[in-house]
C-alpha positions as CSV (number, residue, x, y, z in Angstrom):
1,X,11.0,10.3,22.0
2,X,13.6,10.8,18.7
3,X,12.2,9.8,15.9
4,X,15.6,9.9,14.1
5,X,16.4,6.4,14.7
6,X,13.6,5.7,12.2
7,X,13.6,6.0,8.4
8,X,12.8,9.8,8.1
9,X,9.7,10.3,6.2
10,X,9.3,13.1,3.3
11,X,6.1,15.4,3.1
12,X,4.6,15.5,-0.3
13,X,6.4,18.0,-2.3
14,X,4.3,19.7,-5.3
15,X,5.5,21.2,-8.6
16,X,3.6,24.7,-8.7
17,X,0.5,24.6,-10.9
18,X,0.1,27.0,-13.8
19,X,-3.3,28.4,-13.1
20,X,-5.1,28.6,-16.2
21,X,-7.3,31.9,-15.0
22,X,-4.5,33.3,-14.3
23,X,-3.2,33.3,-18.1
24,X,-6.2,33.8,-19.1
25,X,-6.1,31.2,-21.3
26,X,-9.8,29.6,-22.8
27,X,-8.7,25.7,-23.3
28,X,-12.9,24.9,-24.7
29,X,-12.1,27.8,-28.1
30,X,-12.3,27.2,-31.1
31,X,-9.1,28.1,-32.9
32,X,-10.0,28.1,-36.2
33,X,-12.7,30.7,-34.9
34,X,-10.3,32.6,-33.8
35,X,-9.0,34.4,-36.8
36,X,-12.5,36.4,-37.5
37,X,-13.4,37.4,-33.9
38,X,-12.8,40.7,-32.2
39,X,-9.9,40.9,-29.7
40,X,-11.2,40.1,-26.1
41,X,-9.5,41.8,-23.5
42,X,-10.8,39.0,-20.9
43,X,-9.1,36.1,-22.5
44,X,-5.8,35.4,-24.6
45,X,-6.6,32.4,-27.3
46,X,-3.2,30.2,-27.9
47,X,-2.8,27.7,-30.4
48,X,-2.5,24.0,-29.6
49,X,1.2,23.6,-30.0
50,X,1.9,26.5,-27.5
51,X,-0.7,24.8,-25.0
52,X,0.8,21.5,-25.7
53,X,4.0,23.3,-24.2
54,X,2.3,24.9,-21.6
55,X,0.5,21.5,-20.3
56,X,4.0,20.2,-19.7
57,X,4.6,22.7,-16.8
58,X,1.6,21.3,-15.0
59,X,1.7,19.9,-11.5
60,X,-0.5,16.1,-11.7
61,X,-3.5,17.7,-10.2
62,X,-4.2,20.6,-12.7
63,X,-3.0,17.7,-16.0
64,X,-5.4,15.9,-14.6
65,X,-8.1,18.5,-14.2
66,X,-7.2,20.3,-17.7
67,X,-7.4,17.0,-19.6
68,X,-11.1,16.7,-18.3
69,X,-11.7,20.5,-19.4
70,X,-13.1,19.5,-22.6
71,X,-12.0,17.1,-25.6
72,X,-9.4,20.1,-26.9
73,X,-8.0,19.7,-23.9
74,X,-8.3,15.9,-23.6
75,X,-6.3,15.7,-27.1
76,X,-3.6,18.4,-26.3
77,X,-2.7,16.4,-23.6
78,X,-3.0,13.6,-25.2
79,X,-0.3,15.2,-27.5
80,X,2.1,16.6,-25.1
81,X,2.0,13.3,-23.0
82,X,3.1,11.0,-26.7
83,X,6.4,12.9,-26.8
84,X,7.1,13.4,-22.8
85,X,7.2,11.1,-20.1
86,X,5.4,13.6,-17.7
87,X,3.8,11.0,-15.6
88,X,6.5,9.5,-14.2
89,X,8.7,12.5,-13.7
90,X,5.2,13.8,-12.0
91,X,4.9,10.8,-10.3
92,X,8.9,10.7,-8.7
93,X,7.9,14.4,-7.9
94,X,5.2,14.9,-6.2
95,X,4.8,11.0,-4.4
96,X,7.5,9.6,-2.1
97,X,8.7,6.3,-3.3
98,X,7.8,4.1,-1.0
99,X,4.4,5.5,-1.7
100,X,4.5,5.1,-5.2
101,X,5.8,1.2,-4.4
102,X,2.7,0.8,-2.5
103,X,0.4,1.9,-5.1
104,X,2.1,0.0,-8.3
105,X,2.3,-3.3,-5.9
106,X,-1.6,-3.4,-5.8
107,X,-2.2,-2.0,-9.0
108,X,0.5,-4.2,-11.0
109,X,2.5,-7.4,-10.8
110,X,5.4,-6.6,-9.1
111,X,7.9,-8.4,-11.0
112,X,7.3,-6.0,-13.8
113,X,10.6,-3.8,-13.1
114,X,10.2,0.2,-12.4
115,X,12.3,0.1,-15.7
116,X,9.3,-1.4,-17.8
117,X,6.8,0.9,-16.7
118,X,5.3,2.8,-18.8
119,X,3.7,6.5,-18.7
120,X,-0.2,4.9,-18.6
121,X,1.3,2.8,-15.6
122,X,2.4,5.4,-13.7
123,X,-1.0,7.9,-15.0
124,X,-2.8,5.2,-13.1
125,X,-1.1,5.2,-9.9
126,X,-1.2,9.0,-9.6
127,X,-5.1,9.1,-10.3
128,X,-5.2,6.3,-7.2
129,X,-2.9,8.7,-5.0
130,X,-5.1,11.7,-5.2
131,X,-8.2,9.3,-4.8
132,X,-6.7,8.3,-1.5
133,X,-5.7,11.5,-0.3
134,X,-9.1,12.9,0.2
135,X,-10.1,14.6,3.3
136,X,-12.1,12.1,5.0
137,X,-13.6,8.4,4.0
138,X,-17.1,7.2,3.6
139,X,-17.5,3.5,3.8
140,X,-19.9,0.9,2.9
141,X,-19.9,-2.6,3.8
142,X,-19.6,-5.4,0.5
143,X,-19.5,-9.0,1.9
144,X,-19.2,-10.6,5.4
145,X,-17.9,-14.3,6.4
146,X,-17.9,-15.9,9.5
147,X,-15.4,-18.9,10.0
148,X,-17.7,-20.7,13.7
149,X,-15.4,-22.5,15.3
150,X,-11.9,-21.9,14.3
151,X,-9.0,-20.4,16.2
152,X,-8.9,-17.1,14.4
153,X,-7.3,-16.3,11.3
154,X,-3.6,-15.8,10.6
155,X,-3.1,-13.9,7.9
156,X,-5.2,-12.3,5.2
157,X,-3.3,-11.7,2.0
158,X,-4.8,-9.4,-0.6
159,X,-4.1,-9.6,-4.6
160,X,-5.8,-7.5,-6.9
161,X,-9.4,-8.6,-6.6
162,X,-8.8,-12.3,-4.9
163,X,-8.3,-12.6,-1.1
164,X,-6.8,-15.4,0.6
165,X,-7.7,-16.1,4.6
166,X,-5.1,-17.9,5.8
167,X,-5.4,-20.7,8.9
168,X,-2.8,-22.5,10.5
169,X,-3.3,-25.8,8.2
170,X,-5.8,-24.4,5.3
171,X,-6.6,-21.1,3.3
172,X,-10.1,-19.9,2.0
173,X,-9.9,-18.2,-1.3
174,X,-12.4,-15.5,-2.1
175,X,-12.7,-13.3,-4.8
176,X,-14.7,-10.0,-5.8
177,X,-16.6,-10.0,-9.4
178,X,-18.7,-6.4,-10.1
179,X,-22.3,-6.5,-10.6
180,X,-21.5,-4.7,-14.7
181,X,-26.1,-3.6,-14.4
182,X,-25.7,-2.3,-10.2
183,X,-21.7,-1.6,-10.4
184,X,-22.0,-3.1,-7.3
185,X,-19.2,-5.7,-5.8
186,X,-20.1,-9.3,-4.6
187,X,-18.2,-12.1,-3.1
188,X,-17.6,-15.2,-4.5
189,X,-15.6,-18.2,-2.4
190,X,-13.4,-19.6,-5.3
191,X,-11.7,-22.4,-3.5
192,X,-9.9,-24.0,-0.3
193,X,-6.6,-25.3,0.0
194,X,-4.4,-27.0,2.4
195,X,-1.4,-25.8,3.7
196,X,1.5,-27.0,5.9
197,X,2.1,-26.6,9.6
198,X,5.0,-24.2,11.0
199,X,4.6,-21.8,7.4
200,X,3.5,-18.6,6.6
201,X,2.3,-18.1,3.7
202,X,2.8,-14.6,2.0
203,X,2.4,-13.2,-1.5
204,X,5.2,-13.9,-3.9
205,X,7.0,-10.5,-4.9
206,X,8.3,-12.9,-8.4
207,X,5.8,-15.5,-9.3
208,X,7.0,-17.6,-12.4
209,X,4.5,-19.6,-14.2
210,X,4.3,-23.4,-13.9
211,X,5.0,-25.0,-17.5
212,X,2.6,-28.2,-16.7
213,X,-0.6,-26.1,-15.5
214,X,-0.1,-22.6,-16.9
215,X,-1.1,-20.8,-13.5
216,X,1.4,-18.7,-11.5
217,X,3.0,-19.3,-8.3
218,X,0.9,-16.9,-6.8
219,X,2.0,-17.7,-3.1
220,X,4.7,-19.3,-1.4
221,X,5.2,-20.8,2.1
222,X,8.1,-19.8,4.2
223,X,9.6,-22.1,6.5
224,X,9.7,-21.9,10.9
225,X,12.8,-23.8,11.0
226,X,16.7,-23.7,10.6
227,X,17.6,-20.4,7.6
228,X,15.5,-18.7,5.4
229,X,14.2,-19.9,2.2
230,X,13.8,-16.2,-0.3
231,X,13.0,-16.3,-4.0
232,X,14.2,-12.8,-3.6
233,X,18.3,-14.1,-3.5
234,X,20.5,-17.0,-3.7
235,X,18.3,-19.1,-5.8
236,X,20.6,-21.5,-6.5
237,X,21.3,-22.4,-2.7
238,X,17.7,-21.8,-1.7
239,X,18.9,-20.1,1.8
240,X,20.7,-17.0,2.3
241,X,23.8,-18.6,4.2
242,X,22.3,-21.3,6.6
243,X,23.7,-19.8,9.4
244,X,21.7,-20.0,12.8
245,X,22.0,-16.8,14.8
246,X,23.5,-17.1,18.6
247,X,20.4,-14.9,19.5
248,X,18.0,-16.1,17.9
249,X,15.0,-17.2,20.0
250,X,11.3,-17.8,19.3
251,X,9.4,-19.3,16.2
252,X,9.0,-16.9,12.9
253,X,5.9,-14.4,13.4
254,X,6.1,-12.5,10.0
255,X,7.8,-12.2,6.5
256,X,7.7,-9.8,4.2
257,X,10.0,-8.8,0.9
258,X,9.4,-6.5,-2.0
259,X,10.8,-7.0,-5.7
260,X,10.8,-3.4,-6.2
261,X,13.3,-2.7,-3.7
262,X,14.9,-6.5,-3.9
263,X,14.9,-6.6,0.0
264,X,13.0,-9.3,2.5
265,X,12.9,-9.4,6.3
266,X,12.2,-12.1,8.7
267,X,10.8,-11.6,12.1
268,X,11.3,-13.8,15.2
269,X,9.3,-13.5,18.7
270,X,12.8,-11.6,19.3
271,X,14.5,-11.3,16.2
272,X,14.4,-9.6,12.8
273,X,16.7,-9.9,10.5
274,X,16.5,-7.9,6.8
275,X,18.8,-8.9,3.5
276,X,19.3,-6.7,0.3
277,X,20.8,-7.4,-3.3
278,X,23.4,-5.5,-2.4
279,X,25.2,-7.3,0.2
280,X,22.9,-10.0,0.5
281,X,25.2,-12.3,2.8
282,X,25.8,-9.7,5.6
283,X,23.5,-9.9,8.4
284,X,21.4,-7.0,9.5
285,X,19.0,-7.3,12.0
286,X,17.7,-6.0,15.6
287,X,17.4,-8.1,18.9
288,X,14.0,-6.7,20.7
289,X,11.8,-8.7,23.4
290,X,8.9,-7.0,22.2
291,X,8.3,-9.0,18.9
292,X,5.9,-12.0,19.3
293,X,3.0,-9.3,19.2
294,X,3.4,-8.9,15.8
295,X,1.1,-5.9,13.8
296,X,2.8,-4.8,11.0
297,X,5.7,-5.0,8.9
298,X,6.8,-3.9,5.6
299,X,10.3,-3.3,4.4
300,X,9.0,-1.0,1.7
301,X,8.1,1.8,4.7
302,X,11.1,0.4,6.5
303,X,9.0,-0.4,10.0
304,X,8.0,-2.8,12.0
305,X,5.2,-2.3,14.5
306,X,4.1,-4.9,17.5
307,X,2.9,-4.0,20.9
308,X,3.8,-5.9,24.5
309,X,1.7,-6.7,27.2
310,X,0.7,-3.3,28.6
311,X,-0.5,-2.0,25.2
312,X,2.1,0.0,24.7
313,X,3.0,0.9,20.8
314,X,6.5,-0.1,19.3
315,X,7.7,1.3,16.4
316,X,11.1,-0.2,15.1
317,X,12.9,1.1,12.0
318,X,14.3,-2.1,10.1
319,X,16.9,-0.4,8.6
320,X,18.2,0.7,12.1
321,X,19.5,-0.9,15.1
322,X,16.8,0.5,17.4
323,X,13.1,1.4,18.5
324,X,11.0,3.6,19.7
325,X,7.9,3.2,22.4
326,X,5.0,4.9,22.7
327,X,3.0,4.3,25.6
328,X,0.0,6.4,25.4
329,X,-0.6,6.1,21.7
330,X,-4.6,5.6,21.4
331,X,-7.0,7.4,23.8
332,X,-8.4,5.1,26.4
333,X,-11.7,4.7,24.5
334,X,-10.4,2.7,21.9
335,X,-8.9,0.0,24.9
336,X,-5.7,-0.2,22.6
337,X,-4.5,-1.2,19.1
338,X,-4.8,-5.0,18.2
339,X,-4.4,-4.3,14.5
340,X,-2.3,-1.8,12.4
341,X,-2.0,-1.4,8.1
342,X,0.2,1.2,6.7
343,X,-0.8,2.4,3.1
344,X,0.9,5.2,1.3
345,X,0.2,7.8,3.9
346,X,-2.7,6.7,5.4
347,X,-2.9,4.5,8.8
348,X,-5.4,2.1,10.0
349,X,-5.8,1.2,12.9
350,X,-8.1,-1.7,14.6
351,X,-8.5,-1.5,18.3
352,X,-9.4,-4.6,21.2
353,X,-12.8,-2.9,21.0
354,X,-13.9,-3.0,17.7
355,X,-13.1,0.4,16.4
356,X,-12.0,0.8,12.9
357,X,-9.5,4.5,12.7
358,X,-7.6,6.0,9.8
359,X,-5.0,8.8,10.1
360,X,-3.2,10.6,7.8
361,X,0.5,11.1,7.9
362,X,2.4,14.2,7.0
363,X,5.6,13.6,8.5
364,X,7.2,10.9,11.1
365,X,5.6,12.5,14.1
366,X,2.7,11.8,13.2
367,X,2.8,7.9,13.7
368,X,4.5,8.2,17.2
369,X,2.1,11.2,18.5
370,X,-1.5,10.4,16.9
371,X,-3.1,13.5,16.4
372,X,-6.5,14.0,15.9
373,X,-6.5,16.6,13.5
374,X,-5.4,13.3,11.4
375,X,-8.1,11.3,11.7
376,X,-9.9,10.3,8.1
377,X,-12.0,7.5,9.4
378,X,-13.7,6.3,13.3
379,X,-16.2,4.1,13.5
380,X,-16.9,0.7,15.5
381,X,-17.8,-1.9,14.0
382,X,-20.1,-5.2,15.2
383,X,-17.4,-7.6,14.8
384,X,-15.5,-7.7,18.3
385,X,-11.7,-7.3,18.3
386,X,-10.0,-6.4,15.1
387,X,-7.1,-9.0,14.7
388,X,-5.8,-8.0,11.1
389,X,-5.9,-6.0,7.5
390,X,-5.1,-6.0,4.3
391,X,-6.0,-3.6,1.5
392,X,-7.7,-3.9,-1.7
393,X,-6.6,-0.9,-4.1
394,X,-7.2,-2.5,-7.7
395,X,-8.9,-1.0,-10.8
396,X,-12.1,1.2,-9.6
397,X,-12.3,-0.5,-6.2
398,X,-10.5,0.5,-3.1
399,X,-11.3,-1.6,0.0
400,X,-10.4,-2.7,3.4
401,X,-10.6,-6.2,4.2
402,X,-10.8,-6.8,8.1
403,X,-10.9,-9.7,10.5
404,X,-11.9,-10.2,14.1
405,X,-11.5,-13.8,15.6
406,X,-14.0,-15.4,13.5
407,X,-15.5,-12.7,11.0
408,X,-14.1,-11.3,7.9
409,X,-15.0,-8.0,6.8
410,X,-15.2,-6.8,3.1
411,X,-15.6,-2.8,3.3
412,X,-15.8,-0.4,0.2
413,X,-14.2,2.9,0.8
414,X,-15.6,6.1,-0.7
């Protein structure tokens, strides 16, 4: 298979770290000791200015690791971080930027432009990169909800610590509140609303707050019919251009837009079509049969992923006019993938089973040949077929929340 008709994905490149033993530098001394003790041959006492410059060569890992050294080294990079932005030059160094996207989405509200960041913002979102890059997960289950006797839910949308389980005509709200004695998360069901028939409902990439009430526009609902209605562009005329495709077939399965990168993409049973600031009344799209299975999308990675009738895996790159099929893309044991989340560089994975995978991803490859040298994460679970993600990756709490036809799984990840 060529994986060049996809986005081509970058392997985390690192600054080289200044080892600290190797200067033989003692960041816990004392420097106004220093002046009436005896030369040591071992170790090479600098002042705090000359550390201060130092620090600024450091790759994210060892800043972080030096700053926890001790409180001299806590305040001299305190120091060298007032008068450099290090963490986000770190940050566009050392974590591809769709990577970075995914991290300050869930941390922040993303109609804060990249612009109005600022260093503790990006500080943040590095510590939550190297928490996620860890060599393999532990996981503990927080809350479970069964819905008896509906027809399975159809979309779960996550936003910092609330989660809304969306149905074809209403939408459970939940939301988690920590236990400040245990530390401990627990569920709490907030509300339930209605919603209309032939929507989806996604999270809105630029909410604005309503004048009368004071609360923001937290979701929107996109239309099935006729042209596409996007608070991403052309405001003023609601639609893009209003213009029905001769190809187009099939209802809308998925939508998805981000405010970093200003771009949105609708997807048909056979159809998806993506627009972009920059030329926002050209059409680009990609006419595939293989659509109405729907498991993943996001314009930020530049993929969509949906599967046909024989299990087989398609991986389409958005931004390209083509796709690529995997046919033998899970071992047999896991019956096939009925559920797929991308974050940053990790893939889950929920199978028609009940088995709950996570891989990491080094390079392209790696999605289109699964390796198990990958894996982070296997385990089944006692919920049936896994129909759908979404991730929770906000203040100290990183979780998956998973659904099967009629259960809804909270699950804490270590």
């Amino acid at each position: 298979m060529d994986s060049s008709i996809c986005p081509a994905w970058s392997d985390m490149d690192s600054v080289d770290a200044i080892s600290l033993s190797s200067l033989n530098i003692n960041p816990r001394a004392d420097i106004s000791k220093q002046v009436n003790e005896t030369e040591n041959v071992r170790e090479v006492y600098l002042p705090p200015e000359v550390l201060e410059k130092i620090v600024c060569y450091f790759d994210g890992e060892t800043l972080v690791k030096f700053k926890r050294l001790s409180k001299t080294c806590h305040d001299i990079t305190t120091n060298a971080l007032r008068f450099n932005k290090l963490w986000k030059k770190i940050c566009y160094q050392e974590i591809p930027k769709k990577y970075l996207i995914d991290l300050l989405t869930k941390q922040f509200d993303s109609n804060i432009p990249f612009d109005l960041l600022t260093d503790v913002h990006y500080e943040m979102a590095y510590k939550k990169w190297l928490e996620w890059q860890n060599p393999n997960f532990k996981i503990s289950r927080i809350a479970q909800h069964n819905f008896l006797g509906l027809n399975g839910v159809d979309k779960i949308i996550c936003h910092k610590l609330d989660v809304m389980i969306v149905f074809s005509n209403f939408m459970y709200m939940f939301s988690l509140t920590k236990n400040q004695n245990t530390g401990d998360y627990d569920l709490r069901t907030a509300n339930i609303e209605d919603c209309k028939l032939n929507t989806i409902v996604v999270l809105n990439p630029r909410p604005t707050t309503n004048q009368e009430t004071g609360e923001d526009n937290t979701f929107i609902e996109c239309r099935e019919e006729h042209s596409n209605v996007c608070p991403l562009h052309n405001t003023v005329k609601v639609v893009h251009d209003g213009i029905r495709r001769e190809h187009y077939t099939g209802k809308l399965v998925d939508v998805d837009m981000c405010a970093y990168t200003n771009v949105c993409c609708w997807v048909r049973e056979t159809w998806y079509e993506w627009h972009s600031n920059t030329n926002s009344k050209a059409i680009k799209g990609h006419l595939c049969p293989h659509l109405s299975y729907l498991l993943f999308t996001s314009v930020v990675h530049g993929l969509i992923i949906s599967r046909n009738q024989v299990n087989s895996i398609l991986i389409h790159g958005i931004y390209k006019n083509s796709c690529i099929m995997a046919s033998s893309w899970l071992k047999k044991k896991y019956s096939g993938a009925s559920a797929i989340y991308l974050y940053t560089n990790i893939l889950f994975v929920g199978t028609l089973n009940g088995f709950l995978l996570a891989y990491r991803l080094h390079c392209m490859d790696d999605l289109i040949n699964l390796k198990d040298e990958n894996i982070l994460l296997e385990v089944k679970l006692d919920i049936g077929q896994i129909t759908m993600f979404d991730i929770i990756d906000f203040e100290d709490l990183k979780a998956l929340v998973v659904a099967s036809v009629s259960t809804v799984l909270w699950i804490k990840i270590n």
